[in-house]
N, C-alpha and C positions, 0 to 999 in steps of 0.2 A: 435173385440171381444165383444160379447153380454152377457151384465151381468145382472141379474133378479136379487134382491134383496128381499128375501121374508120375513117379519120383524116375529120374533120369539114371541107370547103373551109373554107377563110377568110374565103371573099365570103358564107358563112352565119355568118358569127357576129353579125353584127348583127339574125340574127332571133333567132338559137338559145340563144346566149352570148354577150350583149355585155357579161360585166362580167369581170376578172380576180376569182376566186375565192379564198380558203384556207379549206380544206374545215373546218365544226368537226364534221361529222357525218355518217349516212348515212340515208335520207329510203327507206323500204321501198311501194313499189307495188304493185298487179295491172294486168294490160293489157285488162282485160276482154272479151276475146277470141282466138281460137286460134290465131293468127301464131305463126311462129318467133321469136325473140331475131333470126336475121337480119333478116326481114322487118320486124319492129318498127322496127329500127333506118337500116333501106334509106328505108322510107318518113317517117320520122322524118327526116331528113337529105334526101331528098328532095322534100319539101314548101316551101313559102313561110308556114305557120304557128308559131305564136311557139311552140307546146308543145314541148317536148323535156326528156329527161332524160338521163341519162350513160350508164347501162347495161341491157342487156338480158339475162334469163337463160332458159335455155328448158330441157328435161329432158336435151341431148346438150354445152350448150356455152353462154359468157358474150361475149357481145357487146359492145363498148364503143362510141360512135361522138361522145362529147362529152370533152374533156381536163376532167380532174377540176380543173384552175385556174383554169377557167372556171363562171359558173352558171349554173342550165338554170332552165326556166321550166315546174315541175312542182306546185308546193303551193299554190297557187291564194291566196298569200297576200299579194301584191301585187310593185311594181317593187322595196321595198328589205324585203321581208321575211323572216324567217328562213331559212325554208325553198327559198323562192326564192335566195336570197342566200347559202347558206352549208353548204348539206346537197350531200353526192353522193346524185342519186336511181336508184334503181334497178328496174326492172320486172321482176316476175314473170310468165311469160308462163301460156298455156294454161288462164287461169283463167276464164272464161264458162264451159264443159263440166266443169271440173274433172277426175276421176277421176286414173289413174295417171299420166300425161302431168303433169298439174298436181303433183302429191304430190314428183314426183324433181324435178322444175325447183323447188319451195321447197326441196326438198333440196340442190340445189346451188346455191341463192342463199344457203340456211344457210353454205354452204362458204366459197363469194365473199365474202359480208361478213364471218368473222372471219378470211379472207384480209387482209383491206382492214381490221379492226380491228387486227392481229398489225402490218399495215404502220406506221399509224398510231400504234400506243401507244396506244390505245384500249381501253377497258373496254364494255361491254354499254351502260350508260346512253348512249353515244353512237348508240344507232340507235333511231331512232324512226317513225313510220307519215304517209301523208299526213293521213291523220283529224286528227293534233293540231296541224296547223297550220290547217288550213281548215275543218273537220268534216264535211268531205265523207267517206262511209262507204268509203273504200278503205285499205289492198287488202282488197277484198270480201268472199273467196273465204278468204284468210288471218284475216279477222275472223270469219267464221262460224265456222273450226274451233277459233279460239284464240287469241289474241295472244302469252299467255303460253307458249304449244305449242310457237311458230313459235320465240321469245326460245329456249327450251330448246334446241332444236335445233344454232341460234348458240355457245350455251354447250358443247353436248356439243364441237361444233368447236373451241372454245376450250379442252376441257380442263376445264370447270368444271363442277363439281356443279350437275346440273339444281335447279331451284326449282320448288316446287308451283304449280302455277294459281291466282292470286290475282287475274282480274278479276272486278271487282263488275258491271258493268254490260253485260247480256247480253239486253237488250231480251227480257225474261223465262224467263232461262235461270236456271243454279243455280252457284254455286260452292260446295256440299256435297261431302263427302268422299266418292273412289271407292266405289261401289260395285258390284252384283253386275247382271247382266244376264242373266235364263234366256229363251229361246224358247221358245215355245209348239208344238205338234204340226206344223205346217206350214213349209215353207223363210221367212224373212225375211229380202227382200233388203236389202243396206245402200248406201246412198246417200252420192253426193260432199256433198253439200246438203242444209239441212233444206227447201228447197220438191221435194227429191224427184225432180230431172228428169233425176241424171248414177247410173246403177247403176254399183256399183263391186263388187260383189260378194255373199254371204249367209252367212245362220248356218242350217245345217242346225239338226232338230228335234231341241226337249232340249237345242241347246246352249247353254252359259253363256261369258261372256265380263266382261268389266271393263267399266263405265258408269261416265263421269266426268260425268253433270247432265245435264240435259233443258233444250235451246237451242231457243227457237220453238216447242217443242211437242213435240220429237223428241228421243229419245235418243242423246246420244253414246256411241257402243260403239268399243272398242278387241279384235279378234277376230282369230286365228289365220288366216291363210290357206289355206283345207283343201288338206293332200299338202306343206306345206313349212313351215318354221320361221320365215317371216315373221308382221310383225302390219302393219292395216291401222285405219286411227282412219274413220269412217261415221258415219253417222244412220239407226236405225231408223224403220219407222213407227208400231208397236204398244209403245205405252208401257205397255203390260200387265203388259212383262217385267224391268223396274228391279225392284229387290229393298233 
């Protein structure tokens, strides 16, 4: 894991970080858009506006550009509140397009934070989303595919036995037990997104794959990568094929 450290001047901390921090936690973002982790953090430090957060992660490497003893001004949840006040935040990048780009940069933000959990003496309940501070719907991109996906991943990094999906609230999704997902005679391409706009891949005809609930209207499918031993988590469009 490649970590850039990019030191924040001092004559910015009175936008960026004007308070001494001790971290109780770590505060999980998307950057809604396709910047590197550098560029995120160049123009982040570079600017005269009060947003900033500590780190940046992108799918080759993790960018830092705010000292964790400081707080950044990322949870929209005021001058003395929690999340403002007490979280290290961290951005995912490459998330507006999604697709593969997006998938290894949460994989190695899974990395980074129970890097940063192992530093800390931290257990999983210490990282939490900007949503539960402000409810504002991010990380966007990470909430459409999972919250409880993304946790898992953390945990695998940790060592710990994954936990089942257990969110209730999926703005009409399903947390029903995996099931079976057959394609129909035609190729069905699968998608970063259930609106459909990042292809990321397909299920040849006849094939079946693992369906964990129908989110917004679409099926999540977990499917083989055709010619190799990977697996890739999508969105169908024809719910025909839930089983």
């Amino acid at each position: 894991m490649q970590i850039t450290n990019v030191t924040c001047p001092t004559s910015k901390y009175s936008i960026k970080c004007p308070y001494e921090m001790t971290p109780q936690g770590i505060c999980v973002h998307n950057t809604a858009n396709d910047a590197s982790a550098m560029s995120e953090i160049s123009y982040m430090l570079g600017n005269n506006n009060k947003t900033s957060f500590h780190a940046a992660v992108d799918n080759e490497r993790v960018v830092t550009g705010l000292p964790f003893n400081r707080n950044a001004w990322h949870s929209g949840d005021g001058g003395n509140g929690k999340g403002n006040r007490t979280q290290i935040a961290i951005e995912i990048c490459y998330s507006k397009s999604g697709g593969e780009r997006f998938e290894e940069a949460e994989n190695l933000a899974a990395c980074y934070i129970a890097y940063l959990l192992k530093q800390s003496g931290w257990g999983i309940e210490k990282v939490s989303k900007h949503q539960d501070y402000s409810n504002k719907y991010c990380p966007h991109r990470t909430l459409d595919l999972g919250w409880e996906r993304f946790l898992n991943k953390i945990r695998e990094q940790l060592g710990l036995q994954t936990q089942p999906v257990e969110e209730k609230d999926y703005s009409g999704g399903s947390d029903e037990p995996v099931r079976t997902y057959v394609n129909g005679s035609t190729i069905e391409n699968i998608y970063a997104d259930t609106s459909l706009t990042k292809k990321i891949g397909y299920l040849n005809p006849r094939e079946s794959c693992d369906c964990f609930g129908i989110f917004n209207g679409r099926p999540m499918v977990r499917y083989k990568v055709d010619g190799s031993s990977n697996y890739k988590i999508g969105f169908a469009k024809w719910t025909g094929g839930v089983k």
